[in-house]
C-alpha positions, 0 to 999 in steps of 0.5 A: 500500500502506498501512503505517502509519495513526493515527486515532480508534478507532470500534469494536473487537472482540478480531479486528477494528476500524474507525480513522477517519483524516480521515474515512474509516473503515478496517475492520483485523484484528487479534491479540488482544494488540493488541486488549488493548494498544488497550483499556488504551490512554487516548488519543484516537488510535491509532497502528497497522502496517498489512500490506496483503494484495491478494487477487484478491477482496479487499484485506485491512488487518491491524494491529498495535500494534508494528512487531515485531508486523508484522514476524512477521507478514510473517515468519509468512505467508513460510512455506509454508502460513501465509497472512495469517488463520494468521498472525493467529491465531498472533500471538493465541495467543503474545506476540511475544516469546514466539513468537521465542523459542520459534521460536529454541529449536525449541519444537515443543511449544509452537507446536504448543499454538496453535489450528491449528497442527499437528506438521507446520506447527510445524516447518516454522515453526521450519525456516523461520523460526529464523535469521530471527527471530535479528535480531527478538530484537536489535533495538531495541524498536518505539515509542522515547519521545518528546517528545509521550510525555512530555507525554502521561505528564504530563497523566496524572499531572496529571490523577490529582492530582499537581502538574505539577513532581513528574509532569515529574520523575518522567516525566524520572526514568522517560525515563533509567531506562528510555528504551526502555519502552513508555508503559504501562510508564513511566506505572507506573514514574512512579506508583511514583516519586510514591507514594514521595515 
């Protein structure tokens, strides 16, 4: 089973895309919010969760940009009457953090108001899944910094035209201010740190 792939991005659309991990081209589905988290991504490699679905006439890669994706994912297809593609979709109709949040107030309204999901699947959801989602929204965020983030942040800053000292002590500044944003995020904080200098 494969669980995690990091590899050149070949070609992308908003449900699918193909990752050449040493050579070998892997074809992944995806929900649009990872499809937008790839196309506002500027590295070279990308670096995604894989569900693998084994199916009798098919084996199925999906990936997600956030190991919390993944794991509504793995929650999502649990359910009676969701399977992998539902599940997809869903994902694609309502942020991670919206989706736990409206499974956690009992939303009816709302998840019915995602493309095929009805009345009945919407409650069936939230019967099945709200305690089990309580832990998601707890948890620790999916892609902590680390050393080769900040490095990554400072080339990007150097390579918008600041001066290599002032990038590492605003993406030093942005690290302690808020050790668990996401790169895009601490890119714009860094951005905002030199702007006022």
């Amino acid at each position: 089973m494969i669980g995690y792939l990091r590899g050149r991005l070949l070609r992308s659309t908003p449900t699918a895309l193909v990752l050449d991990v040493g050579g070998v081209g892997y074809r992944l589905q995806v929900p649009m919010s990872t499809f937008f988290e790839i196309e506002r991504s500027a590295e070279d490699e990308i670096e995604l969760w894989v569900h693998t679905n084994v199916r009798e006439d098919a084996i199925e890669l999906y990936g997600f940009w956030t190991r919390r994706e993944k794991e509504l994912f793995e929650k999502l297809i649990a359910v009676s009457g969701i399977g992998p593609k539902l599940a997809r979709v869903i994902l694609s109709g309502m942020a991670p953090d919206e989706l736990v949040a409206a499974l956690s107030r009992g939303d009816i309204a709302r998840l019915s108001a995602i493309p095929g999901i009805g009345k009945k699947t919407a409650e069936r959801m939230v019967l099945e899944l709200r305690d089990r989602v309580q832990a998601l929204a707890a948890e620790l965020p999916d892609r902590p910094p680390t050393a080769t983030d900040d490095e990554d942040l400072v080339a990007a800053l150097v390579h918008l035209g600041y001066r290599e000292n002032a990038a590492r002590r605003a993406v030093a500044e942005t690290r302690e201010a808020s050790p668990e944003a996401a790169f895009h995020d601490r890119l714009r904080q860094a951005l905002k740190r030199l702007s006022r200098t």
